[in-house]
C-alpha positions as CSV (number, residue, x, y, z in Angstrom):
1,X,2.8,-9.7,5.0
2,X,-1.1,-9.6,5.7
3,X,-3.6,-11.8,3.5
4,X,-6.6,-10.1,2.3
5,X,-9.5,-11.4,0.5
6,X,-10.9,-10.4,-2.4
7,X,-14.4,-10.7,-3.9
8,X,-14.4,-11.2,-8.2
9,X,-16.5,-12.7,-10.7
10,X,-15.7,-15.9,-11.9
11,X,-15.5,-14.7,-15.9
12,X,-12.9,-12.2,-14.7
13,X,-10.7,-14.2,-12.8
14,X,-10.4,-16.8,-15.4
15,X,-8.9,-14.2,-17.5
16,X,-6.7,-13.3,-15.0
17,X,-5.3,-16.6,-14.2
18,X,-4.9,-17.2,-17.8
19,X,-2.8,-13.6,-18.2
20,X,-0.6,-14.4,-15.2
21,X,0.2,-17.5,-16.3
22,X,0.9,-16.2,-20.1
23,X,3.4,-13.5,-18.2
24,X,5.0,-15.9,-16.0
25,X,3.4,-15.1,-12.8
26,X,0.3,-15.7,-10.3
27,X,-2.7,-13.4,-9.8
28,X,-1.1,-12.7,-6.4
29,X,1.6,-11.6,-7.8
30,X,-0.2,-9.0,-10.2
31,X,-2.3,-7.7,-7.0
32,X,0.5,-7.4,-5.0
33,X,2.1,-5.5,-8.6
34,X,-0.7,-3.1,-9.2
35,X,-1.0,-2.4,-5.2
36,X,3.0,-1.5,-4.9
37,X,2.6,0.5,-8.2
38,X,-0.5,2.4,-6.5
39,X,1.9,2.8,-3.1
40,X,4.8,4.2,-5.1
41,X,2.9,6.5,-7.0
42,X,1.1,8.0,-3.4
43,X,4.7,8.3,-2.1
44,X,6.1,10.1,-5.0
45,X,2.9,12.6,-4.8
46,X,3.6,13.1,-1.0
47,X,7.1,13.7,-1.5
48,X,6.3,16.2,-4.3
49,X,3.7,18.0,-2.3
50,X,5.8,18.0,0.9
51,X,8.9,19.3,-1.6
52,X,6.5,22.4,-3.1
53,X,5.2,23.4,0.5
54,X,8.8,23.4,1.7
55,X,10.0,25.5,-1.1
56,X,7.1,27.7,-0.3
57,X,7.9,28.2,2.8
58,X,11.4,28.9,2.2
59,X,10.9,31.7,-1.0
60,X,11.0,35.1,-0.1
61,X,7.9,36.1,-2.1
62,X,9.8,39.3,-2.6
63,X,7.7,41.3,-5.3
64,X,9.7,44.3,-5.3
65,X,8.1,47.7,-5.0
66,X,4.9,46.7,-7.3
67,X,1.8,47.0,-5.2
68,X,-0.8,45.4,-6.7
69,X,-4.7,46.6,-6.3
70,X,-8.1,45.1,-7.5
71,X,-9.1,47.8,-10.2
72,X,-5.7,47.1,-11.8
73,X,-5.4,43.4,-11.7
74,X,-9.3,43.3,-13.2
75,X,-8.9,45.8,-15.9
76,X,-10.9,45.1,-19.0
């Protein structure tokens, strides 16, 4: 586990210390909270975005006999 530091103003902190302590926990606890909750939600986009390209990969794309051309597909 690596330590960081982190620079905050005084007011804020002291309304952090006092929310930790009114849920039971430590302000390192909440950073170390928020950060896994930021890391979970980067892995669940990664995974979803490594899912879609795979799936594009894999379709066929198979659009039949249609052939599709400019003038039709901008038709006013």
């Amino acid at each position: 586990m690596k330590n960081i530091t982190l620079a905050v103003e005084d007011e804020i902190l002291e309304q952090v210390k006092m929310t930790a302590a009114e849920q039971r926990t430590t302000v390192n606890g909440m950073v170390r909270e928020f950060f896994a909750t930021v890391a979970a939600k980067r892995r669940a986009k990664d995974e979803a975005r490594l899912a879609l390209l795979k799936l594009a990969h894999e379709a066929a794309g198979d659009m039949g006999d249609k052939k599709w051309n400019r003038e039709a597909l901008y038709d006013r």
